[in-house]
PyMOL Python script that loads the backbone (N, CA, C, O; Angstrom):
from pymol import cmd

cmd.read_pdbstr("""\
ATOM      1  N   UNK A   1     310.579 216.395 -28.575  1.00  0.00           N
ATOM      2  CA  UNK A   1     311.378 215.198 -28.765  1.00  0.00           C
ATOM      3  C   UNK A   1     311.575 214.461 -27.436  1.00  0.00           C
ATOM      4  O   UNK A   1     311.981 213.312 -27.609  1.00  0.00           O
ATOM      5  N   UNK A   2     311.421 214.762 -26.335  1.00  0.00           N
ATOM      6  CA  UNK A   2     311.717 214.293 -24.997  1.00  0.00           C
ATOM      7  C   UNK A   2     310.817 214.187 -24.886  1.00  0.00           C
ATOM      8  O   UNK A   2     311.019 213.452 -23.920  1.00  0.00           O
ATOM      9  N   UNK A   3     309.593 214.214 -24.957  1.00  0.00           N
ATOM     10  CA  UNK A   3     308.245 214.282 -24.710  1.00  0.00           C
ATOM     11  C   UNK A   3     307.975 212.809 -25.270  1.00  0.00           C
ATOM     12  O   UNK A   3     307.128 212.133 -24.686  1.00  0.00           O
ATOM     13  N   UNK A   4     308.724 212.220 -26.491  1.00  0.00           N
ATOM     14  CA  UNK A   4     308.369 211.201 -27.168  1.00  0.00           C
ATOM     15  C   UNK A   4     309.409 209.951 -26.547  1.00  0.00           C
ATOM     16  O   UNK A   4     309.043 208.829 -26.196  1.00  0.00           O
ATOM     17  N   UNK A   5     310.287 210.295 -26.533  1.00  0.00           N
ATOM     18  CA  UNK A   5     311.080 209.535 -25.995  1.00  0.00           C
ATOM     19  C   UNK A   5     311.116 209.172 -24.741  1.00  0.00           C
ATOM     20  O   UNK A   5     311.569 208.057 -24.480  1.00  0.00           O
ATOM     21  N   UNK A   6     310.703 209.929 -23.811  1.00  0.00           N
ATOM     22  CA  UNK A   6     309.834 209.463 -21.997  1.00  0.00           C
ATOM     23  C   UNK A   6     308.965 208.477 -22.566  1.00  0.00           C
ATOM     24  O   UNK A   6     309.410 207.333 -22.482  1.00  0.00           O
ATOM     25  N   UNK A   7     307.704 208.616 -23.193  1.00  0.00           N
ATOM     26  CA  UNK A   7     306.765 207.919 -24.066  1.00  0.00           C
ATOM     27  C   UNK A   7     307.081 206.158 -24.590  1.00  0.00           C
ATOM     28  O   UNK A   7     306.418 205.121 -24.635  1.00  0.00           O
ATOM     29  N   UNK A   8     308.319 206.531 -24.884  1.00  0.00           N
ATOM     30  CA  UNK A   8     308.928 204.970 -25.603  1.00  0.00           C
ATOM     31  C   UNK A   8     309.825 204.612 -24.418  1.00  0.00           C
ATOM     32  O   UNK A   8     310.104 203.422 -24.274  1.00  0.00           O
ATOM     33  N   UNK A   9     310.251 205.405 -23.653  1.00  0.00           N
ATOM     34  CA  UNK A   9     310.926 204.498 -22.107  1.00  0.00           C
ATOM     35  C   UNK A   9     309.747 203.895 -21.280  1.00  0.00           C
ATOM     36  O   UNK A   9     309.954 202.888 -20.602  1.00  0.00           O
ATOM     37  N   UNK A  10     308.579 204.452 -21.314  1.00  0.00           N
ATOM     38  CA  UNK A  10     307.489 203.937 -20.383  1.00  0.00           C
ATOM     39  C   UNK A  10     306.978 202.448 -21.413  1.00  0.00           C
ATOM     40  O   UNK A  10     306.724 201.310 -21.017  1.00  0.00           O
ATOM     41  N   UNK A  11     306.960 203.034 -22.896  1.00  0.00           N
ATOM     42  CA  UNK A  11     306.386 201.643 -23.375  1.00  0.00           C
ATOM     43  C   UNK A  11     307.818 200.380 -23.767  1.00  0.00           C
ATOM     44  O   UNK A  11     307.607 199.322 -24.360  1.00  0.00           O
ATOM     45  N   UNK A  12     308.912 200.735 -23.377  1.00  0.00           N
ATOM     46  CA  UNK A  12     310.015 199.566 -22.737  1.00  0.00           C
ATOM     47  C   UNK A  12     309.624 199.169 -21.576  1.00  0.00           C
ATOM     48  O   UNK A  12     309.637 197.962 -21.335  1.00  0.00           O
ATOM     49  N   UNK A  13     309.214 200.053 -20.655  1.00  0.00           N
ATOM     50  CA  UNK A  13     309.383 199.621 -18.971  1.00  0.00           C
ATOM     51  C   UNK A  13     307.676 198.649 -19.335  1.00  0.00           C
ATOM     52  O   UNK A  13     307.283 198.105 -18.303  1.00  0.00           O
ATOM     53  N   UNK A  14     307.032 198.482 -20.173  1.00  0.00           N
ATOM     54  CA  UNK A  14     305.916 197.794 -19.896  1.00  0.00           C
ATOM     55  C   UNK A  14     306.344 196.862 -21.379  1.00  0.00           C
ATOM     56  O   UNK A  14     305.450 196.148 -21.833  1.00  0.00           O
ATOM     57  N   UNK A  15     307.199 196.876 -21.836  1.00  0.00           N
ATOM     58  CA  UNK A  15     307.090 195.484 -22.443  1.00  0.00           C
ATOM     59  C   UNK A  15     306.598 195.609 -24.015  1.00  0.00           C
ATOM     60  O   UNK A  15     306.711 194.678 -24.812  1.00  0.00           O
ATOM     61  N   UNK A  16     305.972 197.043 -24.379  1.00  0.00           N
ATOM     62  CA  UNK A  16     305.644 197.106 -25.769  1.00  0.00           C
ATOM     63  C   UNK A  16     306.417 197.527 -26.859  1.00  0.00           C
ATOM     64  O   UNK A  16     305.943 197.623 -27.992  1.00  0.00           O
ATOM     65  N   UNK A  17     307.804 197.833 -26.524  1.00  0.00           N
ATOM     66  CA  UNK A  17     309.253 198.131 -27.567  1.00  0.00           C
ATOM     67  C   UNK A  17     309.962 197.566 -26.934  1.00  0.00           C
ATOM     68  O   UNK A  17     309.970 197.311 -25.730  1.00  0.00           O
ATOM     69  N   UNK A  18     311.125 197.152 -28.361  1.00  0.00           N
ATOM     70  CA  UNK A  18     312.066 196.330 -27.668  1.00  0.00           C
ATOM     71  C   UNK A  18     313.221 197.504 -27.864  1.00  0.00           C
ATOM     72  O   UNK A  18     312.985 198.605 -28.361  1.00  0.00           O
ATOM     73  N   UNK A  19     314.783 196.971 -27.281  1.00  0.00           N
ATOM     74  CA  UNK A  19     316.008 197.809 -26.326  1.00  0.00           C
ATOM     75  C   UNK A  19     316.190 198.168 -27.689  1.00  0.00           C
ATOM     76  O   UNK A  19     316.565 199.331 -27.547  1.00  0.00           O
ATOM     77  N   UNK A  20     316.182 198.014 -28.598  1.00  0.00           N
ATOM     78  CA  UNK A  20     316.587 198.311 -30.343  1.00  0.00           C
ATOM     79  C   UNK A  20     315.886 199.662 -30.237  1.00  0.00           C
ATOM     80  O   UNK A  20     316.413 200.705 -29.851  1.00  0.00           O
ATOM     81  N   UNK A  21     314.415 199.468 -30.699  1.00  0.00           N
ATOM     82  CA  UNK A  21     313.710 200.891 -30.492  1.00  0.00           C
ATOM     83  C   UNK A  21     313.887 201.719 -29.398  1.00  0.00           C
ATOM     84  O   UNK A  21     313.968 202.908 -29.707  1.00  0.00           O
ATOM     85  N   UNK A  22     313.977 201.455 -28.143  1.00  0.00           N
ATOM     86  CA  UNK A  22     314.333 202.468 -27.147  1.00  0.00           C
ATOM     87  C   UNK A  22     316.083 203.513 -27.601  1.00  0.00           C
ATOM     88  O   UNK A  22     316.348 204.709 -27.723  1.00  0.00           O
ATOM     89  N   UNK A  23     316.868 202.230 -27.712  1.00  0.00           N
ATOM     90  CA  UNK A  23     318.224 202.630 -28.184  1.00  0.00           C
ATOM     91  C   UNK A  23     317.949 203.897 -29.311  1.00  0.00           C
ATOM     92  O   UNK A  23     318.571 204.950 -29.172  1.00  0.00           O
ATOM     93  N   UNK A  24     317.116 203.745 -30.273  1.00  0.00           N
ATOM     94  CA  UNK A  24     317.080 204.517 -32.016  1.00  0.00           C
ATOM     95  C   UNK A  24     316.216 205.766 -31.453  1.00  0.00           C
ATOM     96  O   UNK A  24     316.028 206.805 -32.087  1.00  0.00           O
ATOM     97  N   UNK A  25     315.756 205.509 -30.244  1.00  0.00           N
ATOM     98  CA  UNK A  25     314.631 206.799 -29.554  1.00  0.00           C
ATOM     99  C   UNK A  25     315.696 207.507 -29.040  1.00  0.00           C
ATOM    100  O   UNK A  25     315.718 208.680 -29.411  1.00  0.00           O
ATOM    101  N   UNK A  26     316.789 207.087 -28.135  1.00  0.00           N
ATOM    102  CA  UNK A  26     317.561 208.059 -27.233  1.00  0.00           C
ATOM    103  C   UNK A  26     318.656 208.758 -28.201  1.00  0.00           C
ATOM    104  O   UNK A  26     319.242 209.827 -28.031  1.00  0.00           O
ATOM    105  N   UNK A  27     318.754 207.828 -29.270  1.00  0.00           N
ATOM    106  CA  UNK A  27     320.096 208.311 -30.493  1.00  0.00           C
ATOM    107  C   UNK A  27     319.155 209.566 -30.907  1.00  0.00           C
ATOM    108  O   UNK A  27     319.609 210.676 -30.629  1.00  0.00           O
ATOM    109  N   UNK A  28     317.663 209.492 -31.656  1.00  0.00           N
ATOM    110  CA  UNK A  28     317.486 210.499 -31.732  1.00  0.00           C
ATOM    111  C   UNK A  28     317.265 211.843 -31.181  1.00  0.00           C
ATOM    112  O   UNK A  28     317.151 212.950 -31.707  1.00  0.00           O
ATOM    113  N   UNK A  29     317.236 211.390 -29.866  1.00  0.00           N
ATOM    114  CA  UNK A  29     316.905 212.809 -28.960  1.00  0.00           C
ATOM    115  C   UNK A  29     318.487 213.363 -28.919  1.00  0.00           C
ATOM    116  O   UNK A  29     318.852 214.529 -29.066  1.00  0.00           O
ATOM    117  N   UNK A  30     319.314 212.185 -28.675  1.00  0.00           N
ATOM    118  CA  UNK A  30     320.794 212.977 -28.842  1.00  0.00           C
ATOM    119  C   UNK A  30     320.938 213.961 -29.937  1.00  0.00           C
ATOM    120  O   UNK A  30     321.400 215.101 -29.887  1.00  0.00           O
ATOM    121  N   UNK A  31     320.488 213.345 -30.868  1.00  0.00           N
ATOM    122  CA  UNK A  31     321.038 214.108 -32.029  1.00  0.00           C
ATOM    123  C   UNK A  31     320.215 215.217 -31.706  1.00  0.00           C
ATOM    124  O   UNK A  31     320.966 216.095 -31.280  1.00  0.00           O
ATOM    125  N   UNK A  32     318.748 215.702 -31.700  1.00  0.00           N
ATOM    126  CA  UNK A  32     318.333 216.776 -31.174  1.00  0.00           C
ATOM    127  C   UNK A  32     318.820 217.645 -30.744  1.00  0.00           C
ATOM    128  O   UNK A  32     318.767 218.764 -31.254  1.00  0.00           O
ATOM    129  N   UNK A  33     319.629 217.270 -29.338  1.00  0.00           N
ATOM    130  CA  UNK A  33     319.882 217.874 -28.784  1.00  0.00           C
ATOM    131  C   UNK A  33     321.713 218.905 -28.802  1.00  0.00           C
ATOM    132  O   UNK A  33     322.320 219.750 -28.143  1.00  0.00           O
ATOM    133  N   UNK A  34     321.907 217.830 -30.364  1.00  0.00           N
ATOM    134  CA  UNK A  34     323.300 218.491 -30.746  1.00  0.00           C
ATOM    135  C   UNK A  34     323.024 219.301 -31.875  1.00  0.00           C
ATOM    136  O   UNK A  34     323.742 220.204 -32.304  1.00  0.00           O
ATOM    137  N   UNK A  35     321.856 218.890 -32.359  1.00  0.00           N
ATOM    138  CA  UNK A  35     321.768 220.107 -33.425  1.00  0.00           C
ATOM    139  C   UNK A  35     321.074 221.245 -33.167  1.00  0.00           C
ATOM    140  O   UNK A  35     320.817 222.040 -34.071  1.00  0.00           O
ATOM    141  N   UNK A  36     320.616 221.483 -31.615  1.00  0.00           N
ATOM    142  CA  UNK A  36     320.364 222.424 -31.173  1.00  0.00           C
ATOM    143  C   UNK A  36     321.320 223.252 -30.824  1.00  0.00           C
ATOM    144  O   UNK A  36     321.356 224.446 -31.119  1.00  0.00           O
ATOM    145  N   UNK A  37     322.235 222.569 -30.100  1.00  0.00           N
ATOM    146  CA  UNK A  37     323.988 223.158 -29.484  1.00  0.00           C
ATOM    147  C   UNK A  37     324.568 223.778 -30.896  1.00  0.00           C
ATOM    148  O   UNK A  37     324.966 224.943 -30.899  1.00  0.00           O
ATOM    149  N   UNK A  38     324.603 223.130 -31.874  1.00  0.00           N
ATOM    150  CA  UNK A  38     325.199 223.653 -32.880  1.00  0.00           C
ATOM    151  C   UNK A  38     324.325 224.671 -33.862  1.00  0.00           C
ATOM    152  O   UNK A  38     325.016 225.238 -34.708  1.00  0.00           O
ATOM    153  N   UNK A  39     323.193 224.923 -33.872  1.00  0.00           N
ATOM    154  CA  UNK A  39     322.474 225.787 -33.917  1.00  0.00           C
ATOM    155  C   UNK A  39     322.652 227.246 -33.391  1.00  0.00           C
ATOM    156  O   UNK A  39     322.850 228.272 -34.042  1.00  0.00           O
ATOM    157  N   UNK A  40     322.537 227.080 -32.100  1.00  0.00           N
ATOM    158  CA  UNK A  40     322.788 228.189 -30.698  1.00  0.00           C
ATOM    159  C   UNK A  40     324.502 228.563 -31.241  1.00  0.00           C
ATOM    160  O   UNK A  40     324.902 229.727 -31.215  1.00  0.00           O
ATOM    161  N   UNK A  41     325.093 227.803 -31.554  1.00  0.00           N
ATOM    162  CA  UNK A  41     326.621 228.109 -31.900  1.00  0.00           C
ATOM    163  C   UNK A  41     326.636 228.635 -33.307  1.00  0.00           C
ATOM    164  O   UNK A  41     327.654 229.307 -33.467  1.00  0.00           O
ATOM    165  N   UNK A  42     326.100 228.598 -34.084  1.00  0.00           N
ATOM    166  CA  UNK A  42     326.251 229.280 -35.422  1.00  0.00           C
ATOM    167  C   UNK A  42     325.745 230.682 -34.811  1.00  0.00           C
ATOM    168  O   UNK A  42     326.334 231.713 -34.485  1.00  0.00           O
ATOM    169  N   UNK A  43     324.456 230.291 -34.797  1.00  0.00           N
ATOM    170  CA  UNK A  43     324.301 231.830 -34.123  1.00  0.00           C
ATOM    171  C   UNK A  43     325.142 232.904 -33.310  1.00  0.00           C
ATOM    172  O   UNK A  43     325.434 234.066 -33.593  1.00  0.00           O
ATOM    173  N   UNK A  44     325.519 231.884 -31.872  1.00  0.00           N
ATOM    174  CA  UNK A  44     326.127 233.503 -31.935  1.00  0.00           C
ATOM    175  C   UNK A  44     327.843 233.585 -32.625  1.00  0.00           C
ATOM    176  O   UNK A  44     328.705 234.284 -32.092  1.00  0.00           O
ATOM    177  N   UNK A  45     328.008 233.049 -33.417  1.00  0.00           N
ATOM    178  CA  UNK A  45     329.105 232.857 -34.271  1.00  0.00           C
ATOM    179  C   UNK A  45     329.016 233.889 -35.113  1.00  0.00           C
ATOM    180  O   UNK A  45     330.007 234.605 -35.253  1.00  0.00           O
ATOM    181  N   UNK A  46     328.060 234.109 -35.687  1.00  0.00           N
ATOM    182  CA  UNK A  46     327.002 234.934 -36.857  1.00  0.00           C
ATOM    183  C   UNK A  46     327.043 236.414 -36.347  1.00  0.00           C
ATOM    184  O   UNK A  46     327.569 237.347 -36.953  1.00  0.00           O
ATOM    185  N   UNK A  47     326.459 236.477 -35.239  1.00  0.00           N
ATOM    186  CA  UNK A  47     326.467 237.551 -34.212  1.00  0.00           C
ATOM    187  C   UNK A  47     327.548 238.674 -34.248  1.00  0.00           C
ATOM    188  O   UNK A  47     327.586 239.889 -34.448  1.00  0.00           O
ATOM    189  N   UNK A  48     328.593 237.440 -33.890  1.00  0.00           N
ATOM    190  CA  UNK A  48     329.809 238.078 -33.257  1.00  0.00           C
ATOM    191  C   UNK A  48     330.696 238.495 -34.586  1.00  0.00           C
ATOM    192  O   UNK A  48     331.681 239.212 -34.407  1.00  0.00           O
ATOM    193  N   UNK A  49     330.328 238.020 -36.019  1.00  0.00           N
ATOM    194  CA  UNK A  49     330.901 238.070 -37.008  1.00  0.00           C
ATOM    195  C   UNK A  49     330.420 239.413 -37.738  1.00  0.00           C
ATOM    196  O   UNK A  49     331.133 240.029 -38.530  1.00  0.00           O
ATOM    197  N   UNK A  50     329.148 239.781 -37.380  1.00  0.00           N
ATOM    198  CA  UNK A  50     328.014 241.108 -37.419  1.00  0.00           C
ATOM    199  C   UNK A  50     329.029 242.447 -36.854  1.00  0.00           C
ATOM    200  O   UNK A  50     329.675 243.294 -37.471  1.00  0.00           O
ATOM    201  N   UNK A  51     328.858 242.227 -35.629  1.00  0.00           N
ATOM    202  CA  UNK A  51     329.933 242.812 -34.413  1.00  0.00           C
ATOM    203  C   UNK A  51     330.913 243.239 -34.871  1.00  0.00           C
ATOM    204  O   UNK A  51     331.083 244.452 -34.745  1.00  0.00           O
ATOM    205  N   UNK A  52     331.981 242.417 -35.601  1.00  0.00           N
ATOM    206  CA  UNK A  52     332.934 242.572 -36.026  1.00  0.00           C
ATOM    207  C   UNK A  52     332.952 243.774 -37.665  1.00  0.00           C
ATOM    208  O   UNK A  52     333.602 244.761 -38.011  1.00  0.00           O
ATOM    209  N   UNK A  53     331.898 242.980 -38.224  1.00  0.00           N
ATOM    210  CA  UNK A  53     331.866 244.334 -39.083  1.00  0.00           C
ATOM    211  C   UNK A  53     331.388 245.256 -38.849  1.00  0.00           C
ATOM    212  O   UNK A  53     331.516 246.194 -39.636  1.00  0.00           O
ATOM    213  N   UNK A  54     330.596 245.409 -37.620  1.00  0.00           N
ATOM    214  CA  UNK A  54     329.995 246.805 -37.618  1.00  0.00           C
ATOM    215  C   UNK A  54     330.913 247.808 -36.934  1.00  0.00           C
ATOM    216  O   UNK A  54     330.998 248.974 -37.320  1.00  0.00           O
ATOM    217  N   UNK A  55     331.929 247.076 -35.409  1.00  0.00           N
ATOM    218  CA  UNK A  55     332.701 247.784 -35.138  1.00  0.00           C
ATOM    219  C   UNK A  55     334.292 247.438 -35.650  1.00  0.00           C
ATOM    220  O   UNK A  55     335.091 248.329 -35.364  1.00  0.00           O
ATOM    221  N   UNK A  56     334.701 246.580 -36.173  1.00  0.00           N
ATOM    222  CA  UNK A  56     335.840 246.412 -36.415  1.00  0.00           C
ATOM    223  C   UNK A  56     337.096 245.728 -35.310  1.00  0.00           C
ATOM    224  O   UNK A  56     338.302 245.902 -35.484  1.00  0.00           O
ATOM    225  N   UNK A  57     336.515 244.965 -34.213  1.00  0.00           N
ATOM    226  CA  UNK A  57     336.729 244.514 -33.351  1.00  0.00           C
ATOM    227  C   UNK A  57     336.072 243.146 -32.548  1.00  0.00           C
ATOM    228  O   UNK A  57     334.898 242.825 -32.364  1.00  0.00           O
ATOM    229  N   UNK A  58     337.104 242.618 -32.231  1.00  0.00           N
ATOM    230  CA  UNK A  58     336.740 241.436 -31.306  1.00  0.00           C
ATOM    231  C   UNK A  58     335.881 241.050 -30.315  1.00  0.00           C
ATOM    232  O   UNK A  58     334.927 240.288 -30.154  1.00  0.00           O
ATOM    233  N   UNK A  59     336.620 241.928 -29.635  1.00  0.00           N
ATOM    234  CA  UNK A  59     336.889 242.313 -28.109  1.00  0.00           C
ATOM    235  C   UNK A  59     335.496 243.649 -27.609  1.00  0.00           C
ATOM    236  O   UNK A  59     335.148 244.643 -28.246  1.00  0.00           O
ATOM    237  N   UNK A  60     335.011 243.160 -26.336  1.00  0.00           N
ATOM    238  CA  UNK A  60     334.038 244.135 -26.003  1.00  0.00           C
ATOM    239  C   UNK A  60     334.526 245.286 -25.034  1.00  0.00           C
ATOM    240  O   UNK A  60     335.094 245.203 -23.945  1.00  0.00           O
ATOM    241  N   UNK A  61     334.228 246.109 -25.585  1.00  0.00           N
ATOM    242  CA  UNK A  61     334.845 247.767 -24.751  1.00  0.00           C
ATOM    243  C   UNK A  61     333.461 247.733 -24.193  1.00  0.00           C
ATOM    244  O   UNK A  61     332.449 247.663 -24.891  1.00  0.00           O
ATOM    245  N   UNK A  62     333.485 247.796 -22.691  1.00  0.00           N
ATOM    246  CA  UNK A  62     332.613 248.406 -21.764  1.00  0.00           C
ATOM    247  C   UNK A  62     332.615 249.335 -20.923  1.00  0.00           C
ATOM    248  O   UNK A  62     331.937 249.478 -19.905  1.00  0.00           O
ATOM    249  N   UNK A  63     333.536 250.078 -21.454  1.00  0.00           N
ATOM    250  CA  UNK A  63     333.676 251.583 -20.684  1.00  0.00           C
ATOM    251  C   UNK A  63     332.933 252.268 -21.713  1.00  0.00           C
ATOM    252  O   UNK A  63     332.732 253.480 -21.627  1.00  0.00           O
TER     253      UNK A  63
END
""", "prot")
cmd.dss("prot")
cmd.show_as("cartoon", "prot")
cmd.util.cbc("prot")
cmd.orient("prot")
């Protein structure tokens, strides 16, 4: 997705998209990049919810 969107900033900086399409390019990489964050966050949400049933606890004992 950044790969495409560098792509459509170079074809703004030369004149072949206009600030509309550049704008709808960077909204989408945003969003990308939040449904990755929230991705990575279910997960270890999921994880830690695993954790919890397997030991019955929150909190990590490292002794």
């Amino acid at each position: 997705m950044e790969i495409a969107h560098q792509v459509n900033q170079r074809k703004y900086q030369e004149g072949l998209i206009s600030a509309v399409e550049l704008s709808t390019s960077s909204n989408r990489l945003l969003q990308a990049r939040v449904e990755e964050v929230n991705a990575q966050l279910k997960f270890y949400l999921k994880n830690r919810l695993v954790e919890y049933y397997q030991t019955g606890s929150f909190i990590y004992d490292y002794n």
